[in-house]
C-alpha positions in Angstrom: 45.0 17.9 39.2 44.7 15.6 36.2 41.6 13.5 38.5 39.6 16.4 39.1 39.9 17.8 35.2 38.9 14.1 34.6 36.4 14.0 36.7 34.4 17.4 35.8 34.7 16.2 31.8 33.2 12.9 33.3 30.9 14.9 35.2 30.0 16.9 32.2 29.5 14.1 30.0 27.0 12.3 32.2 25.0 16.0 32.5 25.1 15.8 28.4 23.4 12.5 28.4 21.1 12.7 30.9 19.8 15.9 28.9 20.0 14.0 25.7 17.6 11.4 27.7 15.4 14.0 29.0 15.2 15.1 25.3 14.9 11.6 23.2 11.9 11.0 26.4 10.5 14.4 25.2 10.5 13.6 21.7 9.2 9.7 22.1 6.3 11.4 24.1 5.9 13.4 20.9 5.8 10.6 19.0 3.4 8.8 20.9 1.3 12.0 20.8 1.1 12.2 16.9 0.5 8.2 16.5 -2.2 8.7 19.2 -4.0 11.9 17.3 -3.1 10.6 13.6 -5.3 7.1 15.2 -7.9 9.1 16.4 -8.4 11.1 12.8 -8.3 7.7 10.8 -11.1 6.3 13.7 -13.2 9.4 13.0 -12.7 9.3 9.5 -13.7 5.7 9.4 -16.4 6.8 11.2 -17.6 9.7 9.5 -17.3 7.5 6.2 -20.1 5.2 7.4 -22.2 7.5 8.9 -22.3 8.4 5.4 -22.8 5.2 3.8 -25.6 4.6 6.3 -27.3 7.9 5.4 -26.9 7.4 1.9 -28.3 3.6 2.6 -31.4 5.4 4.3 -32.0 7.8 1.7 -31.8 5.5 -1.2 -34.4 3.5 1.0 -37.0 5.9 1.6 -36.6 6.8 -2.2 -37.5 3.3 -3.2 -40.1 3.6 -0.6 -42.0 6.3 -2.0 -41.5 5.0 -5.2 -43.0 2.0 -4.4 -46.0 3.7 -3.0 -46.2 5.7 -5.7 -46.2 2.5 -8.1 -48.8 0.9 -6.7 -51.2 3.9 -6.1 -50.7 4.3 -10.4 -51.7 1.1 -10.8 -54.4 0.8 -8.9 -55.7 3.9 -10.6 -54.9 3.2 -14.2 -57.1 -0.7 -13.0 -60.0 0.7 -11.7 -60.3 3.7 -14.5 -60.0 0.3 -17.0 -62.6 -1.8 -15.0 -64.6 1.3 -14.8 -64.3 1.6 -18.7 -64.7 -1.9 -18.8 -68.1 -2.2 -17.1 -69.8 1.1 -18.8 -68.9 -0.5 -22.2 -70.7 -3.7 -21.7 -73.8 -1.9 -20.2 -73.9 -0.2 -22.7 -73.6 -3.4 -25.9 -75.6 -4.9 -23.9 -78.6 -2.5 -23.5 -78.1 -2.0 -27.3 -78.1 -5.7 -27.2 -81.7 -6.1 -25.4 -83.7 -3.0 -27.1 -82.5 -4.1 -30.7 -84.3 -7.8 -29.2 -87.4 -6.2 -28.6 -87.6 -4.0 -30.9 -87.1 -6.8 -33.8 -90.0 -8.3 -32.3 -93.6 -8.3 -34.0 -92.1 -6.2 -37.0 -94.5 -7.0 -39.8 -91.9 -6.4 -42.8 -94.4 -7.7 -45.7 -96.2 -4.4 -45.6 -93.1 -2.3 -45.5 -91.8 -4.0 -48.4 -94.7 -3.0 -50.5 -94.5 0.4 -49.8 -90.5 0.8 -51.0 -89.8 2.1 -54.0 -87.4 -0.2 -56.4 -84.8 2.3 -55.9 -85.0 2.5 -51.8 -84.8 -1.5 -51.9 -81.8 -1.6 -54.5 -79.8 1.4 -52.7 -80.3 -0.6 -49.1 -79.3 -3.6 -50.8 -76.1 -2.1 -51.9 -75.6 -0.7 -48.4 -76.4 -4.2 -47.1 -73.5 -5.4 -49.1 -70.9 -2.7 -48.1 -71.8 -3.0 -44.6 -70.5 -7.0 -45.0 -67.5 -6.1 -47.6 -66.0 -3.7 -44.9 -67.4 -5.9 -41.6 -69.8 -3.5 -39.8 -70.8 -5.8 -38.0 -67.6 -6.2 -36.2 -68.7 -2.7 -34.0 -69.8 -4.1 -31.3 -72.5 -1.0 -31.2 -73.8 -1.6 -34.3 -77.5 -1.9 -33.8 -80.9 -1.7 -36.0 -81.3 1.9 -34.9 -77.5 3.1 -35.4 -77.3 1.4 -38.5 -81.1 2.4 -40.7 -79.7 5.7 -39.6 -76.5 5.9 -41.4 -78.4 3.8 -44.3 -81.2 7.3 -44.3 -83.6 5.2 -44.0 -86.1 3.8 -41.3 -85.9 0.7 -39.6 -88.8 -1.0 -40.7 -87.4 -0.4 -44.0 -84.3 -1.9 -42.9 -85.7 -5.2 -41.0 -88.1 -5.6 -44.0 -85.3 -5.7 -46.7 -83.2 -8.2 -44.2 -86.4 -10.7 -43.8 -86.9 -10.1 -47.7 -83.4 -10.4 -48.7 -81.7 -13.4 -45.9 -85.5 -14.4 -43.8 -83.3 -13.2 -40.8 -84.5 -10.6 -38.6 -81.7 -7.8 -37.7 -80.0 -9.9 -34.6 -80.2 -13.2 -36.1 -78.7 -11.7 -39.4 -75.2 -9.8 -37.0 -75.1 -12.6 -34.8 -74.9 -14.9 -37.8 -71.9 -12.6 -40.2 -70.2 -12.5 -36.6 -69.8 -16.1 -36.3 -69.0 -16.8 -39.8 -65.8 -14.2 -39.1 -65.1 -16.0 -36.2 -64.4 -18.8 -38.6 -62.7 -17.0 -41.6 -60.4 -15.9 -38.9 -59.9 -19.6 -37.5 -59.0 -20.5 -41.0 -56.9 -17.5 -42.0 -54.8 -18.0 -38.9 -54.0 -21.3 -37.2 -52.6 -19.8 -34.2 -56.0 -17.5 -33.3 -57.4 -20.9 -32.1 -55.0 -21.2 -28.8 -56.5 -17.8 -27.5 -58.7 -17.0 -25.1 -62.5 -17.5 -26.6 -63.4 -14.1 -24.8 -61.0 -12.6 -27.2 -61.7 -14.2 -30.0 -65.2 -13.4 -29.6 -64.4 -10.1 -29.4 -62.7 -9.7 -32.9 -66.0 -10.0 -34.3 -67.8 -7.8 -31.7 -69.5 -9.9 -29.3 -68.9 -8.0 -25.9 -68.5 -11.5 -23.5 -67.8 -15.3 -24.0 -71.2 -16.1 -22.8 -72.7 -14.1 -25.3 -70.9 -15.5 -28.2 -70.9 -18.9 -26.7 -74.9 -18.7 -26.6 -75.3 -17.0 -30.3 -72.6 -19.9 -31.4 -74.4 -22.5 -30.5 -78.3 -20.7 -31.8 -76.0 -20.2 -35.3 -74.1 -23.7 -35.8 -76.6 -26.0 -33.4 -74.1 -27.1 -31.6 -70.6 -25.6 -28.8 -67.7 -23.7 -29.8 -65.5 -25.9 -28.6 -66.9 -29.0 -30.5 -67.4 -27.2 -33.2 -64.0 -26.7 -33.7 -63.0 -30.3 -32.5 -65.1 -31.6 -35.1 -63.9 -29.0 -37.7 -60.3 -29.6 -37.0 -59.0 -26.3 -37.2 
């Protein structure tokens, strides 16, 4: 009696544990489950996260892209509206440049100096001097027309005072103040004479090298460049 009571607790025990395997089995599969789905979230996460970075990579990109286009189409603009601002200028001191040549020409200023008055010659004298005092000639516009205007007078009026007053005719007396400021400034300021001559020029309103380079050397008889040499400056 005591073998089979033995036996069915021994019998009993072995069902226990065999259900305790079925169930530790159950709950490893569980376990394996959950790793398995919490690897798959971090995989998708990871690669959610640089599908992101990447877009973001693309977008910041094509925003330097367009801002790069966008660059270069400004400057492009803002250098052609300059050259185009660049070129009408100089057409137009040079034009100035040419008539006021022409019409200096073959002016007979002896007879127009007999017809003044005292009073015309003395007040365009005393414009003559203001127009020098405050550099005038430094407008690189300034012409025999422009300036017997602003004077109220005419320019034979004008020319004749200037052949009177300097024996110069009207270019030959601007060309000649602008080179002399050329040189004040040389004087005044050490540095000016590492620039550019084109700029320098241009301080005294001469609208190109060549132009100041060819008045420079009509003026002083000899270059720029060995003027200065020979000056040292």
């Amino acid at each position: 009696m005591r073998v089979i009571v033995s036996d069915f607790i021994y019998a009993s025990k072995v069902k226990d544990l065999l259900r305790l395997e079925d169930y530790m089995s159950v709950v490893k599969k569980g376990i394996n489950y959950n790793h398995s789905l919490i690897n798959t979230i971090s995989l998708s996460t990871t690669e959610l996260s640089n599908s992101l970075l990447f877009t973001r990579g693309l977008y910041f990109y094509i925003a330097a892209g367009i801002f790069l286009i966008f660059s270069l189409a400004l400057f492009t603009f803002l250098i052609r509206k300059i050259e185009k601002r660049t070129i009408n200028y100089l057409s137009v001191n040079q034009l100035s440049f040419v008539l006021d040549s022409l019409l200096t020409i073959d002016t007979n200023p002896d007879c127009d100096t007999d017809l003044m008055s005292i009073e015309t010659k003395i007040r365009l004298i005393e414009y003559i001097e203001k127009f020098e005092r405050e550099h005038g000639y430094k407008d690189p516009l300034v012409s025999l027309t422009t300036l017997s205007t602003s004077f109220g007078t005419n320019r034979s009026y004008l020319s004749a005072i200037l052949k009177e007053r300097n024996n110069e005719n009207f270019n030959t007396y601007i060309n000649r103040l602008r080179v002399e400021y050329v040189l004040e400034l040389l004087r005044s300021e050490g540095d000016l004479k590492f620039c550019k001559v084109a700029y320098i020029s241009s301080l005294a309103g001469f609208s190109s090298h060549s132009q100041f380079s060819t008045v420079f050397k009509r003026v002083k008889g000899v270059t720029f460049t060995k003027y200065i040499k020979e000056e040292s400056f």
